[in-house]
N, C-alpha and C positions, 0 to 999 in steps of 0.2 A: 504493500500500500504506500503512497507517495504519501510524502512530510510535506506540511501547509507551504507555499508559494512565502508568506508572511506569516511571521510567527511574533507577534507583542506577548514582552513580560513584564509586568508592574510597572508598567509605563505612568511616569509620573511627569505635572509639568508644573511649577509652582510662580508665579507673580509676584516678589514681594510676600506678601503675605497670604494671596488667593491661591491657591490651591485649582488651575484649571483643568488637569486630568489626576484621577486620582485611584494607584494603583491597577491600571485599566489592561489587562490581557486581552490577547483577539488574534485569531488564526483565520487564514485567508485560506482554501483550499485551489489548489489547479482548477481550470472551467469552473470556478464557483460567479456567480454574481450575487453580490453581497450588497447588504446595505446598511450603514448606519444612523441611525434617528433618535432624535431623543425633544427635549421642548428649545427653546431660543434660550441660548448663554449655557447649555449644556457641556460643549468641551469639544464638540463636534470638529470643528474648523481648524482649532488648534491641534488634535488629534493628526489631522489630517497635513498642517505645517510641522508637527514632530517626525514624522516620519519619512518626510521630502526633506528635511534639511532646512528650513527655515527656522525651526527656534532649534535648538540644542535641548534632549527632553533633563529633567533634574536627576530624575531615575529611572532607571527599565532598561531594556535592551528591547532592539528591532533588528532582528533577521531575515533575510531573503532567500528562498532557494529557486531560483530560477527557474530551473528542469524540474521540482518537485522532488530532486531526492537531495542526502546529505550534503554528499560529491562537491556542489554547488552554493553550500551554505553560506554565507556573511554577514556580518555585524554591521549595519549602516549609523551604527547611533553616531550625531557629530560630524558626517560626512556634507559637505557643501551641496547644496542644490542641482547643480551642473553633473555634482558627481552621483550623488542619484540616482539622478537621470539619465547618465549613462550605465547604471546598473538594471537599468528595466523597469523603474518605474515614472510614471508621467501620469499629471494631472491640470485637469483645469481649476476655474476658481469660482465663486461666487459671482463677482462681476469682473463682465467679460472686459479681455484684456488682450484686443488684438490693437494690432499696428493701423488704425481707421485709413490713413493717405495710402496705406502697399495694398497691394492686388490681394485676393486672394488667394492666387498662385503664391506671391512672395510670404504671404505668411506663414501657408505651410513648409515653404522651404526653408525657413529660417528655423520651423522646429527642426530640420534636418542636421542643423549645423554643431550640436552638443553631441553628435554621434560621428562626424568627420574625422578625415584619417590631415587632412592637409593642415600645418598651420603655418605659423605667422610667416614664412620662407614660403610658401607654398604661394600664400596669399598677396604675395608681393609680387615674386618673379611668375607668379602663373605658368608653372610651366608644364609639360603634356599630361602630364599626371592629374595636375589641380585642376587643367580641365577637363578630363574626365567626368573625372569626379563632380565640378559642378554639373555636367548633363544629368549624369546620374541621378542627382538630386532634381535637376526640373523634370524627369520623369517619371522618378517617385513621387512626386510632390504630385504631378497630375493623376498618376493614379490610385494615389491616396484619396483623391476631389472626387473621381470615381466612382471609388467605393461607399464614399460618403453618401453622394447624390450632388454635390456641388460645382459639377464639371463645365457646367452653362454658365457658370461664373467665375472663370480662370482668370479673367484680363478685368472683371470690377474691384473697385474700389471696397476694399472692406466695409465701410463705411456704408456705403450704400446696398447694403446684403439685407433682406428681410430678415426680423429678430433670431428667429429659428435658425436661420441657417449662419446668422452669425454666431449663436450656440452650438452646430455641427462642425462650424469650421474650428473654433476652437478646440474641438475634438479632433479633428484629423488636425490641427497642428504639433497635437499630442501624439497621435501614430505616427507624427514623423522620427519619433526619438525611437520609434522599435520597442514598445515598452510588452513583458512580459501581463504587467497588473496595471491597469487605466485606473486612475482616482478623481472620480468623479464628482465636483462639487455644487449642488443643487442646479444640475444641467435643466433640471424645468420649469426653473425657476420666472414666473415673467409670462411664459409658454400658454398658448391656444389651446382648446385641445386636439384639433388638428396636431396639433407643433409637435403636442408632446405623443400621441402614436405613433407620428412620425420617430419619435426619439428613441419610444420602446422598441421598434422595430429592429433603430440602429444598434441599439443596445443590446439585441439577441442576435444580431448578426456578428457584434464586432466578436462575440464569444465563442459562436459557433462557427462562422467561416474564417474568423483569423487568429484564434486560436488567442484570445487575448482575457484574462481575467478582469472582473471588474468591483470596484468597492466605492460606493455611491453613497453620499451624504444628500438626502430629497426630504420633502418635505410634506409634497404630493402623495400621501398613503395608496393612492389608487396605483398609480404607478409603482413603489415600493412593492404591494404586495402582490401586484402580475409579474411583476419581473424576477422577483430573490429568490433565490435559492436558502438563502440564512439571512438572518437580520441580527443585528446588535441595537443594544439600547442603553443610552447614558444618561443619565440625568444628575447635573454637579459634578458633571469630570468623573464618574463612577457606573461601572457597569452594571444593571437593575435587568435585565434580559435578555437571553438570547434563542437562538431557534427557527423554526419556520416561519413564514407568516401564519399559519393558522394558531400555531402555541405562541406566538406574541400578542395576538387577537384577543385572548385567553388569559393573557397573563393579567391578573389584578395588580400588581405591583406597578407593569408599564401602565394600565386603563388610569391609576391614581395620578403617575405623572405627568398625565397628559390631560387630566381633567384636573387636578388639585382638589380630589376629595376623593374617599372611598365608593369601592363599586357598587356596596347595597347601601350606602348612604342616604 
C-alpha cells in the first residue's frame, strides 16, 4: 500500500501570542481529492502558506512523497517557496493573482519558469539550448490552455478573461510547475454556478487524466461534498473532523462549529 503523497505532524503555527494552527496532523493520499473547511479565521489559509513555504511553521514536520512510496520521502518544513515548488507542489490563492497586462499564454508560461533547467548565462547569451527550451515552454504552456479549456484565449489580455476563466487560468499557471498535489485555495470563490460545474468538472479531470492530486480549501459545501474523497475540519487552528463527506454531514462536533450551538439544541 503506498505512504500519503503529504504527511502533516503536529503542525503548529503560532503569532505572537495567537496560536493559528494548533497541533494539526493531515495525510494527503495519491489520487485523493481532498478538502479542507472549517468557519472564517479557522487556520485554513495559513495551513495552506505552512506548507508552501510562506511562513516557516513553529512546530511539526511536513513530508512529501512524490511516487507515494518511502524511496521518495522529504522534509519540506522551512524550504523557500520556489523550492516547493519545484518539489511538486503548487497552488493558487484566494485572490486571484495573475499578471492582468500578459497574455494569457504569458502567464502560464511564466508558471513554467520555477521548473527550468537554463539560468542566468543561459538567459543572457541565449544560446541553442535556452532556446529550446523557451519553445518548449510556449508549447507546454498552450497545451496546458488546452486542457484547461482556455485555448480561445492564448493572445488576451488576462485582464480581460471572464471571472471563471481567470480562476482556471490560475490553475493551469499552477500545472505549469508539474506539480504532483494542486493546493487549491477557495477556487469558487466569486463563481456562477455555471463557473463553478464548470470547475468540478476541471477538478475530476485534473485527477483522473493527469494524474495530479488535489487539496482544496472551498467554502461552497455543495461542491466540497461532490467532489472529496476525504475532508478535514479545523476550527481555531485544531483539527475537530475528518472522513467522508457523509461522516462529516454527521458529525455533531463539525454541525456545532458551523452553526455555534449544539445539534439538539
Amino acid at each position: 500500500m503506498n505512504k500519503p503523497i503529504l504527511e502533516v505532524k503536529n503542525l503548529t503555527m503560532d503569532f505572537g501570542g495567537l496560536r493559528a494552527i494548533n497541533s494539526l496532523d493531515l495525510n494527503i493520499n495519491q489520487g485523493e481529492i481532498a478538502a479542507l473547511i472549517g468557519p472564517n479565521g479557522a487556520g485554513k489559509t495559513t495551513f495552506f502558506n505552512c506548507i508552501t513555504g510562506i511562513y516557516t511553521p513553529t512546530q511539526g514536520d511536513v513530508f512529501i512523497r512524490p511516487n507515494g512510496n518511502d524511496a521518495t520521502k522529504k522534509r519540506i518544513n522551512g524550504l523557500k517557496p520556489n523550492l516547493v515548488t519545484r518539489k511538486g507542489l503548487a497552488r493558487t490563492f484566494q485572490n486571484i493573482r495573475l499578471f492582468a497586462s500578459m497574455t494569457v499564454l504569458e502567464n502560464v508560461m511564466i508558471g513554467c519558469y520555477p521548473v527550468t533547467k537554463a539560468g542566468i548565462l543561459g538567459a543572457i547569451f541565449r544560446g541553442p539550448a535556452t532556446r529550446a527550451e523557451e519553445q518548449s515552454i510556449v508549447d507546454k504552456s498552450y497545451g496546458i490552455l488546452k486542457k484547461i479549456g482556455l485555448e480561445t484565449y492564448v493572445d488576451e489580455l488576462a485582464l480581460n478573461l471572464p471571472y471563471g476563466a481567470q480562476r482556471r487560468l490560475e490553475i493551469a499557471r499552477a500545472m505549469a510547475t508539474d506539480p504532483f498535489l494542486l493546493l487549491l485555495d477557495e477556487p469558487a470563490a466569486g463563481m456562477n454556478p455555471k463557473e463553478t460545474q464548470a470547475l468540478n468538472e476541471l477538478i475530476l479531470k485534473l485527477r483522473d487524466e493527469e494524474q495530479i492530486s488535489i487539496l482544496l480549501i472551498e467554502h461552497d459545501m455543495k461542491l466540497v461534498m461532490t467532489l472529496s474523497d476525504n475532508i478535514f475540519v479545523v476550527d481555531y487552528g485544531k483539527k475537530i473532523g475528518e472522513g467522508t463527506p457523509e461522516r462529516i454531514l454527521n458529525n455533531p462536533v463539525v454541525i456545532k462549529a458551523y452553526l455555534g450551538e449544539d445539534i439538539d439544541a
